[in-house]
C-alpha positions as CSV (number, residue, x, y, z in Angstrom):
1,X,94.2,104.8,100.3
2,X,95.2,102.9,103.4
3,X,94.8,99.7,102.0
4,X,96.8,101.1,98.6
5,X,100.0,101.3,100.9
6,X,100.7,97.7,101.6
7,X,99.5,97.0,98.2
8,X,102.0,99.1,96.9
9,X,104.9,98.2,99.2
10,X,104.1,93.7,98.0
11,X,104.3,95.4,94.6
12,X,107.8,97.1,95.5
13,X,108.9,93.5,97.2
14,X,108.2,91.8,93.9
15,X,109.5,94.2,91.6
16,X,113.0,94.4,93.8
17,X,112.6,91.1,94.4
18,X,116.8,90.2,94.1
19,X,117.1,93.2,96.4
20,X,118.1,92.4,99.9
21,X,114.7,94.4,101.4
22,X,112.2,92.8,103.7
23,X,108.8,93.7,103.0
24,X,108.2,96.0,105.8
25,X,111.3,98.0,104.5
26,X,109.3,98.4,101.0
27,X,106.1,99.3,103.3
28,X,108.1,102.1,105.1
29,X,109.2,103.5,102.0
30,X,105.3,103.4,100.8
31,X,104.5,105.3,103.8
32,X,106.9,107.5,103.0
33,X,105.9,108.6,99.3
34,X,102.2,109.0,100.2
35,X,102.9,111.1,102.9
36,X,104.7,113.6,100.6
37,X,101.4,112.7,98.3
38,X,98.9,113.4,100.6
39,X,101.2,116.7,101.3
40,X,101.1,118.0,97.8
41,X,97.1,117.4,97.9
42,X,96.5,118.9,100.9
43,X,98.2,122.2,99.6
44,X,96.3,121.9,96.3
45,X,92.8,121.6,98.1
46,X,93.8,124.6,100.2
47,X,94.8,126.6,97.5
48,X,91.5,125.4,95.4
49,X,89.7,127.2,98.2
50,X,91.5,130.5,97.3
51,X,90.0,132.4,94.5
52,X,92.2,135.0,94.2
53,X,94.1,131.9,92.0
54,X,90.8,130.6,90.5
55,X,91.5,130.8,87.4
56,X,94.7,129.6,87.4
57,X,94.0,126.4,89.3
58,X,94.4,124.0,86.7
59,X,98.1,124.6,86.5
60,X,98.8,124.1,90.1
61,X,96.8,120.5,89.7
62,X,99.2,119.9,86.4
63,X,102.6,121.3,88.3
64,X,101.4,119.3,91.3
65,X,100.9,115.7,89.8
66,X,104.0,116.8,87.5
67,X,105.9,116.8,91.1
68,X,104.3,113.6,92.7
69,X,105.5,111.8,90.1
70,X,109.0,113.0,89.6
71,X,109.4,112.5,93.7
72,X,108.0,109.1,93.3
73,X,110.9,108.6,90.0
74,X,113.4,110.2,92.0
75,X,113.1,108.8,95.4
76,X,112.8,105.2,93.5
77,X,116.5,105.8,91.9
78,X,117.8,107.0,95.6
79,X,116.8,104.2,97.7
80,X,117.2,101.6,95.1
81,X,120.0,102.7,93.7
82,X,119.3,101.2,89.7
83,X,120.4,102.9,86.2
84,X,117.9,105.7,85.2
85,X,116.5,103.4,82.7
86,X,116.0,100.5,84.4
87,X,114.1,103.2,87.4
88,X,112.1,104.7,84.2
89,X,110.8,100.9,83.2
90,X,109.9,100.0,86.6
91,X,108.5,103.7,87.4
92,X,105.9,103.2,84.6
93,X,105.2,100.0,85.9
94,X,104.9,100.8,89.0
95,X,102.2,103.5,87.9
96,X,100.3,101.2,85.9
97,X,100.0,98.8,88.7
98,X,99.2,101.9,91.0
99,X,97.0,103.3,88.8
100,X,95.2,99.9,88.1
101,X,94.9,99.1,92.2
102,X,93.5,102.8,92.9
103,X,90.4,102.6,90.5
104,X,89.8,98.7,91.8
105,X,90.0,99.8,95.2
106,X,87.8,103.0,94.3
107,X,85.1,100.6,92.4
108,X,85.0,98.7,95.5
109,X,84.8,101.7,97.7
110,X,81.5,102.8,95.3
């Protein structure tokens, strides 16, 4: 996941490329979404380890990618400041790239 970060922030830099952002500025806000990721997961684990809420634990995984991504949407519209569809096009495509990079990186990590 560390190496995903920077990854993600050259990704940002290229997608906002007409944007007046140096790269380190994408890298920040990187930083800045996967610590509110790695927020919602650590919650999620802890409340895996419940079982009082068992059963019900597949919801809270649903809700909880449900919110990751509609931070990651919204906090893409605030700091970039585009039209909500031109934020929805590069959200997905932002994801694909994301999602793409994360199963390289975990193949490589295997």
């Amino acid at each position: 996941m560390m190496l995903i970060m920077p990854l993600l922030a050259l990704f940002l830099k290229l997608l906002y490329v007409r944007r007046p952002y140096y790269y380190v500025e994408h890298l920040i806000f990187s930083f800045h979404v996967h610590a509110f990721l790695f927020l919602v997961l650590i919650v999620l684990m802890l409340l895996d380890n419940y079982p009082a809420i068992a059963d019900d634990m597949e919801w809270f995984w649903i809700g909880g990618f449900v919110l990751m991504e509609l931070y990651f949407y919204k906090s893409l519209r605030k700091v970039y400041q585009q039209s909500r569809f031109t934020t929805i096009v590069k959200f997905g495509f932002m994801n694909g790239l994301y999602l793409v990079s994360f199963f390289v990186a975990l193949i490589l990590t295997v």
